[in-house]
KOLRO-338040 format. One record per residue (C-alpha): x, y, z. Coordinates in steps of 0.001 Angstrom, whole numbers, plus 500000, padded with zeros to 6 digits. Each point is the difference from the previous one (the first is absolute). Layout:
<recs>
XYZ;...
</recs>
This chain:
<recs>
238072049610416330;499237501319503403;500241497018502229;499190501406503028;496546500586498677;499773496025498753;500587499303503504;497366502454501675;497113498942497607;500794496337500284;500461500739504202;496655501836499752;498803497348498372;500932497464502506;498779501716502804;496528500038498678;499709496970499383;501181499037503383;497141502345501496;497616497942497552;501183496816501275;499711501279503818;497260501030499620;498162496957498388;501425497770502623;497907502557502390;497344499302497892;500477496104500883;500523500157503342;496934501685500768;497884497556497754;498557498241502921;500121502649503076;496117501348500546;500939503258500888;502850502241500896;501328501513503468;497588502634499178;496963497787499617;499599500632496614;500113496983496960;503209500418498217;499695501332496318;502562498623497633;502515502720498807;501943501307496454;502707501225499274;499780503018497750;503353500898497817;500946502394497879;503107501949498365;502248501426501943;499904503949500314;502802501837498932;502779500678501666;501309503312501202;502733499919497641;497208500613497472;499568496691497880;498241500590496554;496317499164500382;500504496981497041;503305498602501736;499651496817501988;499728499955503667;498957496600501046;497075499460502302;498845500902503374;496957499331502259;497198502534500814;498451498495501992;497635496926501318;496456499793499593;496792497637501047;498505497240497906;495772500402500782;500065496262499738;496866498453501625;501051497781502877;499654496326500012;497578498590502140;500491496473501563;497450498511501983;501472499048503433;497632500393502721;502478498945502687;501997503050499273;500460502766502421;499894502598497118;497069498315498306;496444502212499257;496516498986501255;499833497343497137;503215498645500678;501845501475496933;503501501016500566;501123502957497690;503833499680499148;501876502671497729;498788499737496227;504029498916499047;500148497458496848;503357497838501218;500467499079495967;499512503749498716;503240500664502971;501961497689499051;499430500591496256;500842503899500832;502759498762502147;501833498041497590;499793502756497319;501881502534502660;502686497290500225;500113499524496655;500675503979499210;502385500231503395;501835496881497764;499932502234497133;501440502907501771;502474498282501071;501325498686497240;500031503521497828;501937501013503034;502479497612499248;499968500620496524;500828503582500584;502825499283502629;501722497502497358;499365502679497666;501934502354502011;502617497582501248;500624499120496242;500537503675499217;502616500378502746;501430496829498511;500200502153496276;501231502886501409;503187497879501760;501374498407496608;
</recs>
């Protein structure tokens, strides 16, 4: 067993998930700002994953290479609008639009990253017992 490899998939692994988690709590923290530096309303992002590409050592297209992020993309959510004449970002009606974030979809998408980091963690630990218990063999 190539341990080496257990460790990069489940490190892979890990680091997604920590992106995923970042960037919901992005997600969260802009939930109530009107608009950005820019000027513009926020627009909640995703994470988008996939497997990792091979490496240049030339790994078989069907062997495993844990995970990796592409890249992040926008939710078109429709924003929320609040009515709150008093506020300096409100419209002629006095409807303030705030980012179209749902905090219980977040968190529900933020406990699941945890929940695989967990995971992740644990095969790693698996795989260094594994390995520690093969030294252990190989001394008696």
């Amino acid at each position: 067993m190539d341990y080496l490899q257990a460790y990069a998939i489940s490190g892979s692994g890990m680091a997604v998930e920590k992106a995923r988690v970042d960037l919901t709590a992005a997600n969260l923290a802009n939930a109530s700002s009107t608009r950005s530096a820019s000027g513009v309303l926020y627009q909640p992002l995703r994470l988008i994953t996939g497997a990792a590409a091979p490496d240049v050592a030339g790994q078989l297209a069907g062997a495993l290479r844990g995970a990796e992020v592409i890249g992040v993309r926008t939710v078109d959510a429709p924003p929320r609008l609040a009515y709150e004449p008093g506020h300096p970002d409100a419209d002629d009606k006095g409807f303030v639009a705030y980012p179209g974030i749902q905090p219980l979809a977040e968190m529900m998408i933020m406990i699941a990253a945890v929940r695989a980091y967990e995971a992740n963690v644990a095969a790693l630990n698996a795989a260094k017992a594994m390995a520690l218990k093969t030294l252990d063999i190989g001394n008696s």
